[in-house]
Biopython code that builds the backbone (N, CA, C, O; Angstrom):
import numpy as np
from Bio.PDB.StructureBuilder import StructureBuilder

atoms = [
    (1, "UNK", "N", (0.842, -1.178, 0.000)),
    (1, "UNK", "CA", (0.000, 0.000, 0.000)),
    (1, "UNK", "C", (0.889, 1.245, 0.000)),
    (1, "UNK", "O", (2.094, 1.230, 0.250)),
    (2, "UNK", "N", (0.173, 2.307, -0.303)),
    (2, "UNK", "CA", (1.000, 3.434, -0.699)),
    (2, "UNK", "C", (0.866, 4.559, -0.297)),
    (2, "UNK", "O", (0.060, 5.141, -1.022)),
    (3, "UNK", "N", (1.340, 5.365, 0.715)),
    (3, "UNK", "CA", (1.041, 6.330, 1.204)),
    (3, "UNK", "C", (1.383, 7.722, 0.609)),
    (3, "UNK", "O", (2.568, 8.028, 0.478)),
    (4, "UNK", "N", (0.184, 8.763, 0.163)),
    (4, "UNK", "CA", (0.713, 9.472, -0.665)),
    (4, "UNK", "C", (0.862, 10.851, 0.624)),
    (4, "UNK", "O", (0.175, 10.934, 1.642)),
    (5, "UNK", "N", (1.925, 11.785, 0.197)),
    (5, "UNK", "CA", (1.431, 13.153, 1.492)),
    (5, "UNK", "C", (1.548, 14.123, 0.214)),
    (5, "UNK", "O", (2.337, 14.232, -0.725)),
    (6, "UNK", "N", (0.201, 14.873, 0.701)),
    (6, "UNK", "CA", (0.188, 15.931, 0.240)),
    (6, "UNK", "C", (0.177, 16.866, 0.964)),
    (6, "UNK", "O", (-0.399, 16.843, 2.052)),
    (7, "UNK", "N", (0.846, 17.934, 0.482)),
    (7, "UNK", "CA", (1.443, 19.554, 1.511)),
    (7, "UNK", "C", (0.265, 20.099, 1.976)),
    (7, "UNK", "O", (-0.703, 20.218, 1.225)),
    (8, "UNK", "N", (0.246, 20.359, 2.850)),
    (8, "UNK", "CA", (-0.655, 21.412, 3.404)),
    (8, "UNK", "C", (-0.704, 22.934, 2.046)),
    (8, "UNK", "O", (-1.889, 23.089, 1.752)),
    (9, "UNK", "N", (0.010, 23.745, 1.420)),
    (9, "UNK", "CA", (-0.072, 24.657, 0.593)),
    (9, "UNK", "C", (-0.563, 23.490, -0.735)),
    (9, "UNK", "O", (-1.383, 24.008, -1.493)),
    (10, "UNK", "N", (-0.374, 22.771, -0.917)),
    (10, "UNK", "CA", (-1.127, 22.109, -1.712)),
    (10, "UNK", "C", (-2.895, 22.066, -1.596)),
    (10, "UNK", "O", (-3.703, 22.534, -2.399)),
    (11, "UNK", "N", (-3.048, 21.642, -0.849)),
    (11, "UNK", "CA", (-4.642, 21.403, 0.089)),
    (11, "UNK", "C", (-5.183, 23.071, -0.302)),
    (11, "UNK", "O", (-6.160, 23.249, -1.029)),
    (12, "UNK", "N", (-4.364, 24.256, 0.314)),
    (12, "UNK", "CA", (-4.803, 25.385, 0.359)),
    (12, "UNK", "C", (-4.934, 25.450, -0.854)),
    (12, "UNK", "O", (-6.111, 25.443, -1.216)),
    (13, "UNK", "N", (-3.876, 25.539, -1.970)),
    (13, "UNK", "CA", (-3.831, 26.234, -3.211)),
    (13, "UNK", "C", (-5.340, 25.478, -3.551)),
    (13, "UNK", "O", (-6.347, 26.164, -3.379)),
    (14, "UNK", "N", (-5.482, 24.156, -4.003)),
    (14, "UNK", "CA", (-6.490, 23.757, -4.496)),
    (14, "UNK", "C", (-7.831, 24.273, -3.829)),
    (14, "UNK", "O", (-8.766, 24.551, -4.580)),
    (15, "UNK", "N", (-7.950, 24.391, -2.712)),
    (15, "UNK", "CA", (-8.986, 25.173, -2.234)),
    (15, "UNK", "C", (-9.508, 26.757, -2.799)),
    (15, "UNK", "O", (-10.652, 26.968, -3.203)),
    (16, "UNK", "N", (-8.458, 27.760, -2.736)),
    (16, "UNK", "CA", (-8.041, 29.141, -3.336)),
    (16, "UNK", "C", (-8.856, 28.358, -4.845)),
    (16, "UNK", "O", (-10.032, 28.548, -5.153)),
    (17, "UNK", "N", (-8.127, 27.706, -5.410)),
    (17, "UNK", "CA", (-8.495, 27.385, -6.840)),
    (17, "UNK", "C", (-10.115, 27.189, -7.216)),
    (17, "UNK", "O", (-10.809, 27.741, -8.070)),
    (18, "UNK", "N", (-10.425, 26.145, -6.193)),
    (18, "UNK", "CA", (-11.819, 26.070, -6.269)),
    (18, "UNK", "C", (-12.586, 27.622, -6.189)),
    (18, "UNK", "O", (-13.529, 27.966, -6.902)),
    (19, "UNK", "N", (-11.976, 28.388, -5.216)),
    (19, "UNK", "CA", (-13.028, 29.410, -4.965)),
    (19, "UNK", "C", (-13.274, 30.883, -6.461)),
    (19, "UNK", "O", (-14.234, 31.607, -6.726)),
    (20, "UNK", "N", (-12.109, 30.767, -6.984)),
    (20, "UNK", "CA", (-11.266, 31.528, -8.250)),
    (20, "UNK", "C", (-12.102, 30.520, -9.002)),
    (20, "UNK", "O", (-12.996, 31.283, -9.369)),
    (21, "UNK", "N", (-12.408, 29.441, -9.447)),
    (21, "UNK", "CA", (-13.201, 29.196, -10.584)),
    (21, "UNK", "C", (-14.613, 29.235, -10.229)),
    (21, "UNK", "O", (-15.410, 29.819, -10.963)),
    (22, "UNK", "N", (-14.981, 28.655, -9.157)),
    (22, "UNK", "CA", (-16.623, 29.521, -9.089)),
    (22, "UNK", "C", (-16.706, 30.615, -8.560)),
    (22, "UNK", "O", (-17.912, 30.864, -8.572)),
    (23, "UNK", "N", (-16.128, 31.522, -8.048)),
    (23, "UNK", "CA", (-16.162, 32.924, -8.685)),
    (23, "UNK", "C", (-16.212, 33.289, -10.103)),
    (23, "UNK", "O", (-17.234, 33.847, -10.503)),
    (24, "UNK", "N", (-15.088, 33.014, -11.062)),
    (24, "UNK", "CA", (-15.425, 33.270, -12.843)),
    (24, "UNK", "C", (-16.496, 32.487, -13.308)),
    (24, "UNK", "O", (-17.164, 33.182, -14.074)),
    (25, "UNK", "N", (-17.155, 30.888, -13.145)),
    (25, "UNK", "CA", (-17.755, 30.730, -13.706)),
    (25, "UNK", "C", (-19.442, 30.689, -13.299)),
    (25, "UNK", "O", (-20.435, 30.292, -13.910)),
    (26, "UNK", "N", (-19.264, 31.207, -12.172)),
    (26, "UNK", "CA", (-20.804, 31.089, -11.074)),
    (26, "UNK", "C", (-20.706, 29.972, -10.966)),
    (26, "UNK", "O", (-20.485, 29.161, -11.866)),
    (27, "UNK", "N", (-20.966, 29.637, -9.049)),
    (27, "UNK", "CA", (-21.448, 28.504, -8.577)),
    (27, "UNK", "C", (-23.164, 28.081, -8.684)),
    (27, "UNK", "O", (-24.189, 28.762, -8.715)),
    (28, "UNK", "N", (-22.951, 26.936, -8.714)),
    (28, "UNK", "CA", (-24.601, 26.112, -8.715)),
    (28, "UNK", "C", (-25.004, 25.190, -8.406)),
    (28, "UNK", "O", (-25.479, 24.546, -9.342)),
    (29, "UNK", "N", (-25.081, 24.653, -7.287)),
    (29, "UNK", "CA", (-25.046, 23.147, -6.506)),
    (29, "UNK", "C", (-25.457, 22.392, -7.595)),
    (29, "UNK", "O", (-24.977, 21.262, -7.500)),
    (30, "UNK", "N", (-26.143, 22.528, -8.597)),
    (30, "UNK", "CA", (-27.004, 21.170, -8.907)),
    (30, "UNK", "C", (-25.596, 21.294, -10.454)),
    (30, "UNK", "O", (-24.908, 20.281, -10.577)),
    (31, "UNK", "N", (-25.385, 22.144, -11.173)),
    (31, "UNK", "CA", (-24.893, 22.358, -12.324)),
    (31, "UNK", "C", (-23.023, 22.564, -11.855)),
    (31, "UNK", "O", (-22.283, 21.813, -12.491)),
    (32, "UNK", "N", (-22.357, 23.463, -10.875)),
    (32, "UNK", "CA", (-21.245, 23.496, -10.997)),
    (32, "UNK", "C", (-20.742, 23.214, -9.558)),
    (32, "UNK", "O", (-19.856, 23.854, -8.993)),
    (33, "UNK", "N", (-21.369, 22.259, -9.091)),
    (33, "UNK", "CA", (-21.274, 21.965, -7.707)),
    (33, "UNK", "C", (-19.234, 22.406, -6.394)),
    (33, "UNK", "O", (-18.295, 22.959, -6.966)),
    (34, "UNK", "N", (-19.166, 22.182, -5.546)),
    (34, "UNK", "CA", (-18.640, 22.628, -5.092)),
    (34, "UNK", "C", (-17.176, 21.445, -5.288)),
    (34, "UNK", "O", (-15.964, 21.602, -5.432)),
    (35, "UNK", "N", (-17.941, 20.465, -5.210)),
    (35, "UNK", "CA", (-17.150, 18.598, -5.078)),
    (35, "UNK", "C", (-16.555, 18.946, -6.454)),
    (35, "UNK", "O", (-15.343, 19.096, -6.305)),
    (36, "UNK", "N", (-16.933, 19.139, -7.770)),
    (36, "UNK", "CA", (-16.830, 19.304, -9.288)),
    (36, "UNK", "C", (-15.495, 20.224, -9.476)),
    (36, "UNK", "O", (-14.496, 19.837, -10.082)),
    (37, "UNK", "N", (-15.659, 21.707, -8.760)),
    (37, "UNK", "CA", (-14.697, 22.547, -9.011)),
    (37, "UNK", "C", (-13.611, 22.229, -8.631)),
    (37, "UNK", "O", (-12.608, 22.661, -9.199)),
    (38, "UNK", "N", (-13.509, 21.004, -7.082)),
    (38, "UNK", "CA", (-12.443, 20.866, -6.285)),
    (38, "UNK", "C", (-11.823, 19.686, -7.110)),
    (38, "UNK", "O", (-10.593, 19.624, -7.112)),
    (39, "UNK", "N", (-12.360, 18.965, -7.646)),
    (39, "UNK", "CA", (-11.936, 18.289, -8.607)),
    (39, "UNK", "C", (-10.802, 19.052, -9.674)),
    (39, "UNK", "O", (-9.577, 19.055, -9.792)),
    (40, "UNK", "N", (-11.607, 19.492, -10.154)),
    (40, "UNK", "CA", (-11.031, 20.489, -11.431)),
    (40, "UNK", "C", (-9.904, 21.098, -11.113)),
    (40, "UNK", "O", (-8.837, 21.102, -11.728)),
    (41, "UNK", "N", (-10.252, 21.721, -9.914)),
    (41, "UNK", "CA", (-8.670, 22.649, -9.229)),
    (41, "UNK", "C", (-7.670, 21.681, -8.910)),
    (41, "UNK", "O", (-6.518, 22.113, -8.906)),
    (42, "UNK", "N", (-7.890, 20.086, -8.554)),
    (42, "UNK", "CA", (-6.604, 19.698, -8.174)),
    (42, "UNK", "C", (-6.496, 19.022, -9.880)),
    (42, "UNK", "O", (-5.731, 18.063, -9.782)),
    (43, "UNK", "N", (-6.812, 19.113, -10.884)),
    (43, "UNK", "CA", (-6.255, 18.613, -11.699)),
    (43, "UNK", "C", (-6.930, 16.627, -11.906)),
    (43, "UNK", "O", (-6.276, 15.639, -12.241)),
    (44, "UNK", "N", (-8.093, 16.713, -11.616)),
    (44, "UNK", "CA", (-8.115, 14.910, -10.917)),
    (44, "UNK", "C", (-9.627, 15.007, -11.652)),
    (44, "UNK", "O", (-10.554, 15.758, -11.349)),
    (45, "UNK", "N", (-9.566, 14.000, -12.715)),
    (45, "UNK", "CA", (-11.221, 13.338, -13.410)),
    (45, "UNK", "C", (-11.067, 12.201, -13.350)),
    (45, "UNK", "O", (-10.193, 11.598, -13.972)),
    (46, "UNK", "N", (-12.198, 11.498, -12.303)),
    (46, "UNK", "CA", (-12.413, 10.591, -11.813)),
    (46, "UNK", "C", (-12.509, 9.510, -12.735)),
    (46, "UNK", "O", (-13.370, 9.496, -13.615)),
    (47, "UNK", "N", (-11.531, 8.451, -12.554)),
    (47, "UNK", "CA", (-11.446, 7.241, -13.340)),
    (47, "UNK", "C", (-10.207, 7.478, -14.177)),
    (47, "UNK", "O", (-9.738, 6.455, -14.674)),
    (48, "UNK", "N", (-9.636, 8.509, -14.414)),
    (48, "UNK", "CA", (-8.629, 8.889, -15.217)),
    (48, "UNK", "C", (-7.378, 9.615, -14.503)),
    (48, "UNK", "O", (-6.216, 9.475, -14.883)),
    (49, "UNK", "N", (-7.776, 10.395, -13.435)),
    (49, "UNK", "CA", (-7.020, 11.153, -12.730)),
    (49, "UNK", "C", (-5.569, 10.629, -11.784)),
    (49, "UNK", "O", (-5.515, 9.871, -10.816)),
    (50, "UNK", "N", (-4.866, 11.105, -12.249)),
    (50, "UNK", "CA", (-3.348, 10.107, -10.733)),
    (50, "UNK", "C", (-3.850, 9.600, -9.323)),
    (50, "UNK", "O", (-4.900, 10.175, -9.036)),
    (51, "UNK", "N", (-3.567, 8.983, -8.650)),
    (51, "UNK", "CA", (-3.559, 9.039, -7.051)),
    (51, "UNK", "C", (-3.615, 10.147, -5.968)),
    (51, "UNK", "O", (-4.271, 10.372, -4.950)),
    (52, "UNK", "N", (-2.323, 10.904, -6.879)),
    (52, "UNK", "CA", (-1.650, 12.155, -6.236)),
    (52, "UNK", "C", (-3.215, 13.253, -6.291)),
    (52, "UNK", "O", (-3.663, 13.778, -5.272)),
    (53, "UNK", "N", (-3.853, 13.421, -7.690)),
    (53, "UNK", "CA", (-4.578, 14.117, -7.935)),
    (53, "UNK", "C", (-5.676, 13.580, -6.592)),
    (53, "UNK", "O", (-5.667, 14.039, -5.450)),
    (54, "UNK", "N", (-6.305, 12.824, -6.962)),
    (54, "UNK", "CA", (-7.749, 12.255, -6.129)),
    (54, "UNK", "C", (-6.842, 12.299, -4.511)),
    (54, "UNK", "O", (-7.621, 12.586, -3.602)),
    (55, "UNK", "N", (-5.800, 12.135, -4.169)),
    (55, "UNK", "CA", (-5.764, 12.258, -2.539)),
    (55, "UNK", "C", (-5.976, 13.646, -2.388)),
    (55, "UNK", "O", (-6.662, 13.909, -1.400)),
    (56, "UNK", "N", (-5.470, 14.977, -3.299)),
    (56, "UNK", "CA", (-5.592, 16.039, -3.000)),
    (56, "UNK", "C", (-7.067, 16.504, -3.223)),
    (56, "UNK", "O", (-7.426, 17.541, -2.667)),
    (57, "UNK", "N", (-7.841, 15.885, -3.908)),
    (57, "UNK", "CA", (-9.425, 16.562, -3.877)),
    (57, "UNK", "C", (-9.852, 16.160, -2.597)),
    (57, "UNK", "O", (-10.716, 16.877, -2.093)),
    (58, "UNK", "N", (-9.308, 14.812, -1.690)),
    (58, "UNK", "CA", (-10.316, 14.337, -0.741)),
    (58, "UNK", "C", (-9.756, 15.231, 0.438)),
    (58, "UNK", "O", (-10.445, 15.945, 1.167)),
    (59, "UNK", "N", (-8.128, 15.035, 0.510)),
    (59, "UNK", "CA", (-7.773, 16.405, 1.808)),
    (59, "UNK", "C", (-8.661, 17.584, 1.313)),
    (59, "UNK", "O", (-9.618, 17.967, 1.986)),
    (60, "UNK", "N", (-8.467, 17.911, 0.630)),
    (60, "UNK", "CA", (-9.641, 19.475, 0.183)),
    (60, "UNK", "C", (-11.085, 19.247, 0.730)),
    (60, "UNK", "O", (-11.590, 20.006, 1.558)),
    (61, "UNK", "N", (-11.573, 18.406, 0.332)),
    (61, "UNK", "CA", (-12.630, 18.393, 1.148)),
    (61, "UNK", "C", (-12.844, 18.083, 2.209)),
    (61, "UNK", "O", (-13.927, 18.384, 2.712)),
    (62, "UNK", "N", (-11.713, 17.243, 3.050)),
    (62, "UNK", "CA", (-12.248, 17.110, 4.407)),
    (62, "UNK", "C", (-11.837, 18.261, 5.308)),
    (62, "UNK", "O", (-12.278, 18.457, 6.441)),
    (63, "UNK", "N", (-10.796, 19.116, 4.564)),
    (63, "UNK", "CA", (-10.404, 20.712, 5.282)),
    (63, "UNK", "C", (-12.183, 21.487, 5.096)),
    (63, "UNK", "O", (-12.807, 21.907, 6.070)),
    (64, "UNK", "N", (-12.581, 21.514, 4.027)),
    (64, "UNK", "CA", (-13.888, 22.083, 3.696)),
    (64, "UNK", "C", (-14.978, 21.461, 5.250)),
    (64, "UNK", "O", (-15.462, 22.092, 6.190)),
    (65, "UNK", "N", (-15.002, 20.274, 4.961)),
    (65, "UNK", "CA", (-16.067, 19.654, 6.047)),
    (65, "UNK", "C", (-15.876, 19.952, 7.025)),
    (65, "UNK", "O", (-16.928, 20.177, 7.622)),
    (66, "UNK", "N", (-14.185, 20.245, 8.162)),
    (66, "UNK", "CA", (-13.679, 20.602, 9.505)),
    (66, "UNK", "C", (-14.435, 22.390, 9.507)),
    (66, "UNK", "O", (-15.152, 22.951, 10.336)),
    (67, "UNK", "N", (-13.887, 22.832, 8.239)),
    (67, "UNK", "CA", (-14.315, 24.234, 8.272)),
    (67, "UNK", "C", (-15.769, 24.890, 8.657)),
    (67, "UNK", "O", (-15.978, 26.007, 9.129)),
    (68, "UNK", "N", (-16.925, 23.631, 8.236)),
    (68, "UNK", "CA", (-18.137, 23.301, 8.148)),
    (68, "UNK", "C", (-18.564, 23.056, 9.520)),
    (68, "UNK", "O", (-19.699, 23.450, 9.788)),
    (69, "UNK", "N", (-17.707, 22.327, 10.714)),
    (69, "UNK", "CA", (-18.055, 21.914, 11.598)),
    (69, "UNK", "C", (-18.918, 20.428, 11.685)),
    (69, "UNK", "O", (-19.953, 20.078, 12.252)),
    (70, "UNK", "N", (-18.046, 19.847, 10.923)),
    (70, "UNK", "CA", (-18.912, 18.234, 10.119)),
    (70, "UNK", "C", (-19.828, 17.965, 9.242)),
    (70, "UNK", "O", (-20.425, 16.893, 9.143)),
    (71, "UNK", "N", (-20.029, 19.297, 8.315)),
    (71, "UNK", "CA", (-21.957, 19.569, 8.016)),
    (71, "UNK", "C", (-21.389, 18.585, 6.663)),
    (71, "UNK", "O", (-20.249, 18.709, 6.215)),
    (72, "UNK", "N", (-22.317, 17.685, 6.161)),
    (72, "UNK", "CA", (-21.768, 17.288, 4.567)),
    (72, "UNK", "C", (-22.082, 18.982, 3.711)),
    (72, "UNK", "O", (-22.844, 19.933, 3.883)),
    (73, "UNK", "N", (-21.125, 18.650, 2.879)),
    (73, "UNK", "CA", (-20.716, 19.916, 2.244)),
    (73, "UNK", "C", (-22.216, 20.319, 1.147)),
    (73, "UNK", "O", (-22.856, 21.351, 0.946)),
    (74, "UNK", "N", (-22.337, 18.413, 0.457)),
    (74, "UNK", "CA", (-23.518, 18.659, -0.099)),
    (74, "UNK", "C", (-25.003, 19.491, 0.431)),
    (74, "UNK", "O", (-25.703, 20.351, -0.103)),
    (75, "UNK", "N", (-25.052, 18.973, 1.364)),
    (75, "UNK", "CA", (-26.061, 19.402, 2.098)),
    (75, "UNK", "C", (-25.517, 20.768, 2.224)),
    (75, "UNK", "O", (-26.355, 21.406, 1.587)),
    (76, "UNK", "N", (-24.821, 21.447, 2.557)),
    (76, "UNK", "CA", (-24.517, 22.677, 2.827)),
    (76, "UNK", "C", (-24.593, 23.514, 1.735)),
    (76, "UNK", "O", (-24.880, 24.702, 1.881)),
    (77, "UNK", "N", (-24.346, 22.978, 0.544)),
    (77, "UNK", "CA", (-24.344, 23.891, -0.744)),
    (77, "UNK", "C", (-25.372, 24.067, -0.947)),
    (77, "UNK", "O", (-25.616, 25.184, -1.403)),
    (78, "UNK", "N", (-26.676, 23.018, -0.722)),
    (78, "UNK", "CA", (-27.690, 23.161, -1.195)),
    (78, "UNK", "C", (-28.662, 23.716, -0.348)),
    (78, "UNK", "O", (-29.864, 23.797, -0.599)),
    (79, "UNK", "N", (-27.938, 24.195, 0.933)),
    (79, "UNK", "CA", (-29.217, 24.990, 1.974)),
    (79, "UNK", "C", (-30.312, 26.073, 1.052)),
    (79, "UNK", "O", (-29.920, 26.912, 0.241)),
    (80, "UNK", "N", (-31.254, 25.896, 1.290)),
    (80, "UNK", "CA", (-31.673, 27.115, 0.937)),
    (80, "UNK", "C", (-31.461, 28.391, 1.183)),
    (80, "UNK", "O", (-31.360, 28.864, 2.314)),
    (81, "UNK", "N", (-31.359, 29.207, -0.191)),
    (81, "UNK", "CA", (-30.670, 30.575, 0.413)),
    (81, "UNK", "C", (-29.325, 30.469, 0.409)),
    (81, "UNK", "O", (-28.911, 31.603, 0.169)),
    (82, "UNK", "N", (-28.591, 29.872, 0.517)),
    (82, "UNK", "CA", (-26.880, 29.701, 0.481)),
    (82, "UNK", "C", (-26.295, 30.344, -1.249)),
    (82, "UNK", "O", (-26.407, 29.970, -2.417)),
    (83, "UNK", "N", (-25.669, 31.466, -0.523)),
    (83, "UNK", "CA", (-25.036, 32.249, -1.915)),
    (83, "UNK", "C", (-23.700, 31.554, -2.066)),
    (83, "UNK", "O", (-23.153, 30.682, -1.389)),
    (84, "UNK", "N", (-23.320, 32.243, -3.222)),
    (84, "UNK", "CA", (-21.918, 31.855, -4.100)),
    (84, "UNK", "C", (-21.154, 32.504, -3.181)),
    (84, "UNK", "O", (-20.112, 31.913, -2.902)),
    (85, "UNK", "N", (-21.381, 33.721, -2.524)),
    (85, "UNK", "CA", (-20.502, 34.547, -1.616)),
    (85, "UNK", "C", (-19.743, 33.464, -0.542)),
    (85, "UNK", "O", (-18.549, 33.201, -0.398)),
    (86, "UNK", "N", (-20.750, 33.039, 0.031)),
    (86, "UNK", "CA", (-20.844, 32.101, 1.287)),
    (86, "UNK", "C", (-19.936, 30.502, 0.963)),
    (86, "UNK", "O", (-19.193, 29.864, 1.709)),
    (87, "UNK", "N", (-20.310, 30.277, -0.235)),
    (87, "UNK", "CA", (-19.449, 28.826, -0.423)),
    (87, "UNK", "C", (-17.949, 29.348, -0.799)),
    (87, "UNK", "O", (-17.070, 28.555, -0.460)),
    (88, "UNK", "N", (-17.440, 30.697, -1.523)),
    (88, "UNK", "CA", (-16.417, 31.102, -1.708)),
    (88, "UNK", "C", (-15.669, 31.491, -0.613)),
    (88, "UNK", "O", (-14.541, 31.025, -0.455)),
    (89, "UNK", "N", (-16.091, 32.190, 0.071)),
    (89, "UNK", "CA", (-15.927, 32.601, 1.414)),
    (89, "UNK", "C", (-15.465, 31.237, 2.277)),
    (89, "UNK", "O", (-14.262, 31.048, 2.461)),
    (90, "UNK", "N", (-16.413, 30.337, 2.778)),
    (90, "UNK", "CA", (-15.956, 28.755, 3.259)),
    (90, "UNK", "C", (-14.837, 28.134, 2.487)),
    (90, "UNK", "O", (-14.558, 26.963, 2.742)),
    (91, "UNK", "N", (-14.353, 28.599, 1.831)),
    (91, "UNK", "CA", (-13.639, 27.786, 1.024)),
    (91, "UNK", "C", (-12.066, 28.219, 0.865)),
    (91, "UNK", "O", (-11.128, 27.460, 0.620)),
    (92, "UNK", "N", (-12.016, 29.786, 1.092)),
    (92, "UNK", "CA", (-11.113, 30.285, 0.832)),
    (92, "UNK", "C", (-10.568, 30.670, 2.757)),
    (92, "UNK", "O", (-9.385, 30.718, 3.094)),
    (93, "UNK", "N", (-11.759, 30.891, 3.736)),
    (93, "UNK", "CA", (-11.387, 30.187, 5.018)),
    (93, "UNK", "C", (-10.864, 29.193, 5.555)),
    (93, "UNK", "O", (-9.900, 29.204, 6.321)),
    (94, "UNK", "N", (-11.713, 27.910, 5.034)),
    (94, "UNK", "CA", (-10.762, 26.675, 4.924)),
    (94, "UNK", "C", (-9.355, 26.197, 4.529)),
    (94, "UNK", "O", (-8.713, 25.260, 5.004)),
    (95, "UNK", "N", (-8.942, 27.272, 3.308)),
    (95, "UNK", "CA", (-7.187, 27.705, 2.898)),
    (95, "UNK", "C", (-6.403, 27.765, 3.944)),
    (95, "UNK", "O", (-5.242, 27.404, 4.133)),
    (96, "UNK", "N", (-7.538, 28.488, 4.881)),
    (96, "UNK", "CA", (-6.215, 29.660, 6.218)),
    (96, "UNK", "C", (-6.377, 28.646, 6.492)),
    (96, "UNK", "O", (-5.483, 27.991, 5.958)),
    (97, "UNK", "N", (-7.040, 28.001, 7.065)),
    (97, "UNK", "CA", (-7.450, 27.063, 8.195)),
    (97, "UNK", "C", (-6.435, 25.791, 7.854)),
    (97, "UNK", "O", (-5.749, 25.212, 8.696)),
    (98, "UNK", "N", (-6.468, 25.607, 7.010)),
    (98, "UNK", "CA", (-5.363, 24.333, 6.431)),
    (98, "UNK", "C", (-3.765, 24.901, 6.737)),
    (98, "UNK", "O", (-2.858, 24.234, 7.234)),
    (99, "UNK", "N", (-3.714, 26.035, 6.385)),
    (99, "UNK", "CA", (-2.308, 26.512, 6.368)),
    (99, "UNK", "C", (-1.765, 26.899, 7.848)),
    (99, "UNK", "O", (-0.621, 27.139, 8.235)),
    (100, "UNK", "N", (-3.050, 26.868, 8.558)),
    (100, "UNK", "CA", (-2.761, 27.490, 10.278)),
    (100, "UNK", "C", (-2.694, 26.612, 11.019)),
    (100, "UNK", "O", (-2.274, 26.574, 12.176)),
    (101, "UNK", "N", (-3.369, 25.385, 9.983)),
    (101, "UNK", "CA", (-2.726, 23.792, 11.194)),
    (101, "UNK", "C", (-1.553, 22.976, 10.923)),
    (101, "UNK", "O", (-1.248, 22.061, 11.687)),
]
sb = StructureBuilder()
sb.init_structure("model")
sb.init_model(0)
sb.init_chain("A")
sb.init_seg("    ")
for serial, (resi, resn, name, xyz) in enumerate(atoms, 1):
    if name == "N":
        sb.init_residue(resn, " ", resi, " ")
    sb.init_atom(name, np.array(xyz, "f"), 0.0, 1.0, " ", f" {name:<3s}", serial, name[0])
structure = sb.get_structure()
C-alpha cells in the first residue's frame, strides 16, 4: 500500500483554486457543484485522474467539512438561500485554516 502526502499549501492552493473558478464561472449546486470545481482545481477526473490528484481533492474536502463543523458539504451547498458569496468565502477560510494547522 502506498502512502501518498500531500502539503498542506497544496490542500490550500487547491482550495483558493476552487473558490477563483466559481467565482469566474458562477457557482450552482445542482450544475457546478462545489465537489466538481475541487476536482477540477486539483487537476483529478475521476477514473482517469493520478492518485496524487484524487488524494488532493479528498484532503480538500475534508479541510472544507472541519471548516463546516462536520456539516456534509452537499447538504450545505444546497441549503436554501446559500449564496456563491458564502461557499467562496468557506472555502477560501478553509485555505487559512489548512495553512494554520
Amino acid at each position: 500500500m502506498v502512502t501518498l502526502s500531500v502539503t498542506r499549501s497544496r490542500i490550500a492552493a487547491v482550495l483558493n483554486g476552487t473558490a477563483d473558478l466559481l467565482e469566474a464561472e458562477g457557482w450552482d449546486p445542482e450544475r457546478n457543484s462545489v465537489i466538481f470545481a475541487i476536482d477540477r482545481a486539483a487537476g483529478y477526473v475521476p477514473g482517469k485522474g493520478g492518485s496524487d490528484a484524487e488524494q488532493t481533492t479528498l484532503d480538500a474536502w475534508d479541510a472544507l467539512v472541519t471548516h463546516l463543523d462536520g456539516q456534509l458539504v452537499v447538504l450545505w451547498e444546497r441549503t436554501p438561500g446559500r449564496t456563491q458569496l458564502q461557499v467562496v468565502t468557506a472555502l477560501r477560510r478553509s485555505a487559512v485554516e489548512v495553512m494554520a494547522s
